[in-house]
C-alpha positions in Angstrom: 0.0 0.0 0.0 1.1 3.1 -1.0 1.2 6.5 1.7 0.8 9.6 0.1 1.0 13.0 2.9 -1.3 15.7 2.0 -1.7 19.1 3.3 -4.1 22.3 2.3 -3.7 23.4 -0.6 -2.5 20.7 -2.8 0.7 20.9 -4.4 -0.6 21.7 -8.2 2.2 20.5 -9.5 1.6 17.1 -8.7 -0.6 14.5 -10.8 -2.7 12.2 -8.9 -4.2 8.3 -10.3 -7.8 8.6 -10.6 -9.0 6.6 -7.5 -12.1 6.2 -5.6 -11.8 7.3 -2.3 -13.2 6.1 1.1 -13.1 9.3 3.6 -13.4 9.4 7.4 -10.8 9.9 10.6 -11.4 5.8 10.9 -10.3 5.8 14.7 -10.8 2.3 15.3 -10.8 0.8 11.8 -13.9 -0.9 13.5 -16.2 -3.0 11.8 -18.6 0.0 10.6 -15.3 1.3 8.7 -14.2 -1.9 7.7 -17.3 -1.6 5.4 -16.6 1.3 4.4 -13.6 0.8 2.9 -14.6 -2.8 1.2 -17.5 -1.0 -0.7 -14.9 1.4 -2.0 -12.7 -1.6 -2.8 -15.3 -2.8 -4.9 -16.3 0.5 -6.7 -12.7 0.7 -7.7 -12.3 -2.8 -9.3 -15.6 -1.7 -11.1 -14.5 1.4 -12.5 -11.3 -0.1 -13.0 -9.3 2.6 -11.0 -7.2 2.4 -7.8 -9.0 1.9 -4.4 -7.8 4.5 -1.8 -8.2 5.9 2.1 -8.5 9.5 2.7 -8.1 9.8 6.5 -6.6 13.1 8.3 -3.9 13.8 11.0 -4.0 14.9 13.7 -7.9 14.6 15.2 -10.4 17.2 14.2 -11.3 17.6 17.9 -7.7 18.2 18.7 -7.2 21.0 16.2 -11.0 22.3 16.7 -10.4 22.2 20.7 -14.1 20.7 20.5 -12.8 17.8 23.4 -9.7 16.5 25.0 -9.1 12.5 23.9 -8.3 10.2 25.6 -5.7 8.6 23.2 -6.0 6.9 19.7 -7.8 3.6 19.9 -5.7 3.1 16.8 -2.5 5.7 16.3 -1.5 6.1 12.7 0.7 3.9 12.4 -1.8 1.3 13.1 -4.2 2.5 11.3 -2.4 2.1 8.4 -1.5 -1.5 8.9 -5.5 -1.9 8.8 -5.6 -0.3 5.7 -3.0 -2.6 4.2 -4.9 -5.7 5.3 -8.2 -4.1 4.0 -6.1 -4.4 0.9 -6.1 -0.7 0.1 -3.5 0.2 -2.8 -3.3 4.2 -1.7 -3.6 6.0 1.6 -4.2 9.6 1.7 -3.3 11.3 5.2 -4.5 14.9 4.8 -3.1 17.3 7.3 -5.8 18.6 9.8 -4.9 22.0 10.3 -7.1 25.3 10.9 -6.4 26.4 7.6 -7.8 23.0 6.0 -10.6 22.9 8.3 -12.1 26.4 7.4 -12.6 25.4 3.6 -16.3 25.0 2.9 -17.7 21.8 1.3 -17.7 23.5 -2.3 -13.9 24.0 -1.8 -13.4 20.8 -0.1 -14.7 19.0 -3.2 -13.3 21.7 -6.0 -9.5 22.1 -4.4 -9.0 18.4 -3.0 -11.4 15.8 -4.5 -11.4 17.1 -8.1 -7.4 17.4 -8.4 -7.1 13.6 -6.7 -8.9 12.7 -10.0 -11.6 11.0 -7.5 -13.8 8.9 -10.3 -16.2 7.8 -6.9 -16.6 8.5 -3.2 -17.7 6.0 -0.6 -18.7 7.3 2.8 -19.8 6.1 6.4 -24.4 7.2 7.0 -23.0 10.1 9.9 -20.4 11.3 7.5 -19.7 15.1 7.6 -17.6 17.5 5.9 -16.4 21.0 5.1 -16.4 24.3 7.7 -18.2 23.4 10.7 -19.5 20.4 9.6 -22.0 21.7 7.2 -21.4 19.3 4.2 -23.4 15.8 4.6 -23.6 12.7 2.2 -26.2 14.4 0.2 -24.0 17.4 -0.4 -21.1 15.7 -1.2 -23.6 13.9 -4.2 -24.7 17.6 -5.6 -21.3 19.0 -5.5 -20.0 15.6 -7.3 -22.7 15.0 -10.1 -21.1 14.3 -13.1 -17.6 13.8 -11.7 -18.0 11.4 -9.3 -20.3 8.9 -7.5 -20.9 9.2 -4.4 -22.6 6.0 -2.2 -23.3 6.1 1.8 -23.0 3.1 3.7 -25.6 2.2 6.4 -24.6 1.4 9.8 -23.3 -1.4 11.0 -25.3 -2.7 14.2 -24.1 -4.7 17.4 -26.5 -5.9 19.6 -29.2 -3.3 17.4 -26.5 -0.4 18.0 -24.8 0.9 15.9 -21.0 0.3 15.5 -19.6 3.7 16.6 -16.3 4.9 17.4 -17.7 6.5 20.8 -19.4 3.1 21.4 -15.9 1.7 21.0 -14.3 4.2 23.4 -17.0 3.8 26.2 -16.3 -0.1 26.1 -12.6 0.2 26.5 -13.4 2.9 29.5 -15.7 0.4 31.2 -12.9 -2.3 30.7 -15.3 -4.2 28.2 -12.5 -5.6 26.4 -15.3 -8.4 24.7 -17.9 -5.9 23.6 -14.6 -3.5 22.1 -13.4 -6.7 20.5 -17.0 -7.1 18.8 -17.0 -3.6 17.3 -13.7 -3.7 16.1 -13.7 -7.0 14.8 -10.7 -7.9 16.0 -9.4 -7.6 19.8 -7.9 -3.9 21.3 -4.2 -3.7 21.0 -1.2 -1.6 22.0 1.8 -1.5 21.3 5.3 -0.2 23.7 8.3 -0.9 24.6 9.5 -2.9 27.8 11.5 -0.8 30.3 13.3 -0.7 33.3 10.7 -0.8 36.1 11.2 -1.3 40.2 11.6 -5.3 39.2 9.2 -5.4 42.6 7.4 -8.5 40.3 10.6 -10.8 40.6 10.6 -10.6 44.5 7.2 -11.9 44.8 7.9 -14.7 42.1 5.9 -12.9 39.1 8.1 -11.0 36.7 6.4 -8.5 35.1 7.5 -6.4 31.4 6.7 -2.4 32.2 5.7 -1.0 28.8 6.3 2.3 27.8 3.4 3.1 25.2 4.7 4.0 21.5 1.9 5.7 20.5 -1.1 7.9 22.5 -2.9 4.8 22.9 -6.3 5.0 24.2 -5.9 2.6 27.3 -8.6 0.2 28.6 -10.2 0.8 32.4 -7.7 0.6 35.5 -7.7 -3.4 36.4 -5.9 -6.9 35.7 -6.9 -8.5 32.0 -6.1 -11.8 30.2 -3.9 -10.8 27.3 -1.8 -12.1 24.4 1.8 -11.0 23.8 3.3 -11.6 20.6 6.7 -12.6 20.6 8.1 -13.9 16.6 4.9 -15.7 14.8 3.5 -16.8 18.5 1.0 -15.0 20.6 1.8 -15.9 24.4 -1.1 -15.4 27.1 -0.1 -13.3 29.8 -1.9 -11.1 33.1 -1.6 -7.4 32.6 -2.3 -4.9 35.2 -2.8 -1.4 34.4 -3.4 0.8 37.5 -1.5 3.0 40.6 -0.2 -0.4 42.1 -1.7 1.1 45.2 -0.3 -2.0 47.3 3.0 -0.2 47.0 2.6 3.5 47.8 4.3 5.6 46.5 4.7 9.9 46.6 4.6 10.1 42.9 2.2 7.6 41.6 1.9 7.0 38.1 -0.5 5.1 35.5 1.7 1.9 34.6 1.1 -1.2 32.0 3.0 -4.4 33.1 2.3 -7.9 31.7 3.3 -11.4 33.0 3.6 -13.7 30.9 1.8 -17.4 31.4 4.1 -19.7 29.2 7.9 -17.6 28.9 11.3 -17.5 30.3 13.6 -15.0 29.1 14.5 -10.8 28.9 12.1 -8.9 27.0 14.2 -5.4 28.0 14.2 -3.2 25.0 11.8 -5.3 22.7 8.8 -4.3 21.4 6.1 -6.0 22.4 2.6 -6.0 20.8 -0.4 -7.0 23.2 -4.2 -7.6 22.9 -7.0 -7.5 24.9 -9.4 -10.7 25.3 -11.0 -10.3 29.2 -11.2 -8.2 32.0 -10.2 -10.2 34.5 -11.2 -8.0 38.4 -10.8 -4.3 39.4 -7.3 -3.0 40.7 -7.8 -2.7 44.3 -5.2 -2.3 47.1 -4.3 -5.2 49.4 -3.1 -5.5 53.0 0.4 -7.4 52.4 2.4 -8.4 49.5 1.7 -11.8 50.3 -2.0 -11.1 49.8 -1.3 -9.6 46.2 0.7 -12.7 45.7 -2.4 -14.8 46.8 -4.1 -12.7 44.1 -1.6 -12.8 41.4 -1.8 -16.3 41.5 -5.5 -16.6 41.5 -5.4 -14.2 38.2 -3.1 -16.3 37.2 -5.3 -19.4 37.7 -8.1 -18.1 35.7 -6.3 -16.8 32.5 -5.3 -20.4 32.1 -8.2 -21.4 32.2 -10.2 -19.2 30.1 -6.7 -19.0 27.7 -7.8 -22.6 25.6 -11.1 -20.7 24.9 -9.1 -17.4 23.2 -6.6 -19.3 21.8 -8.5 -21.1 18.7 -9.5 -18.1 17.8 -6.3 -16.2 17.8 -5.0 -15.0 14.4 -2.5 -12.5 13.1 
């Protein structure tokens, strides 16, 4: 897959494949967008042009000031890996700037759609574009008739909901790893890097890798979760706490991710590690002694093996 960067205006001198185009921010890549995006897919093998993604960077609501997030449920980086396994030939990441966002829909489709050579535009039922949000689907087929077509695609329901990106966010806040998994189609993931840490796991007989986050992750409810790690083409169960570790008090303290791992002896310090979501396993809560934690740890422990034989057939890449 091809990643092209845009920004407002578009360089003229610059010649662009006709295309169609699937447009939205995508946070997720859920299942509602996975739609998207295969409709578009097909339009393009129909019309016999490229498909392509147009998506934007950074957040609307960042640049707009409309709300403060709380983190990418996918960062762009892995957003684009979706978009490779959607089988997307071309992604377009258009800049999201002020200057960008006060173009009205007539400009939005005159000075970036027609120049893309867009032959056909596939968009999401609550699709909006242009300054303040004015333009809608029905717009976006006056302003293109002619030029290009232009088809909505009707939600996507879960449980006679439909599949939302806020939907998704208020799952991963609750700690409904199961009900996220279900919208996205696939289970939450994030990615960081293990780093030194107090090693406090090891004395108690359950090391744990401390992961500094890559990317502004949007991070599941404080608790303990049954997880998968993958380490080369394997993905390894593991318990994953993310909380204050109130058991240990400390002056200054600080949101952490740590992850022990069911089935693996070695030193993960420096790698990279990848880890998904499957259940939430109890609330962090803050116990008397360290040897009632351990009691704990090992009851968490208990239960992610058994539950692990149930996530593991269904474990893919």
């Amino acid at each position: 897959m091809e990643t092209v960067q845009l920004s407002y205006p578009l360089d003229s001198d610059k010649t662009y494949p006709p295309a169609v185009l699937a447009i939205g921010y995508f946070d997720g890549v859920h299942r509602g967008h996975q739609s998207v995006i295969r409709r578009a897919r097909e339009l393009a093998a129909r019309l016999g042009v490229a498909s392509a993604v147009m998506t934007f960077h950074p957040h609307p609501r960042e640049v707009l000031g409309k709300s403060k997030l709380s983190g990418y449920i996918t960062p762009l980086p892995d957003k684009l890996r979706q978009f490779a396994r959607l089988g997307v030939d071309r992604t377009y990441v258009m800049k999201f700037d002020r200057l960008f966002a006060d173009r009205t829909k007539e400009q939005f489709v005159e000075e970036v759609l027609i120049p893309l050579q867009v032959k056909g535009v596939v968009v999401g039922f609550n699709f909006c574009f242009g300054r303040g949000a004015s333009g809608r689907a029905e717009d976006l087929k006056t302003l293109g008739e002619g030029r290009f077509c232009v088809e909505v695609i009707h939600p996507v329901l879960e449980g006679e909901i439909p599949v939302s990106s806020t939907r998704l966010r208020e799952a991963l806040a609750a700690g409904d790893v199961v009900t996220a998994e279900k919208i996205l189609g696939r289970p939450h993931l994030v990615e960081g890097e293990v780093v030194t840490g107090d090693r406090r796991g090891r004395t108690i007989g359950f090391p744990t890798a401390n992961l500094a986050l890559t990317q502004p992750y949007a991070i599941p409810k404080r608790g303990v979760y049954l997880v998968s790690v993958a380490l080369g083409d394997r993905w390894i169960p593991g318990v994953m706490n993310i909380g204050l570790r109130p058991t240990f008090q400390s002056p200054e303290p600080k949101l952490t991710l740590e992850v022990h791992l069911l089935r693996f002896e070695g030193d993960l310090y420096g790698k990279t590690l990848r880890v998904r979501f499957h259940r939430f396993l109890r609330e962090e809560r803050r116990f008397g002694s360290a040897d009632d934690l351990v009691r704990q740890i090992r009851e968490d422990v208990r239960r992610a093996e058994a539950i692990w034989p149930e996530i593991e057939s269904g474990v893919r890449e």
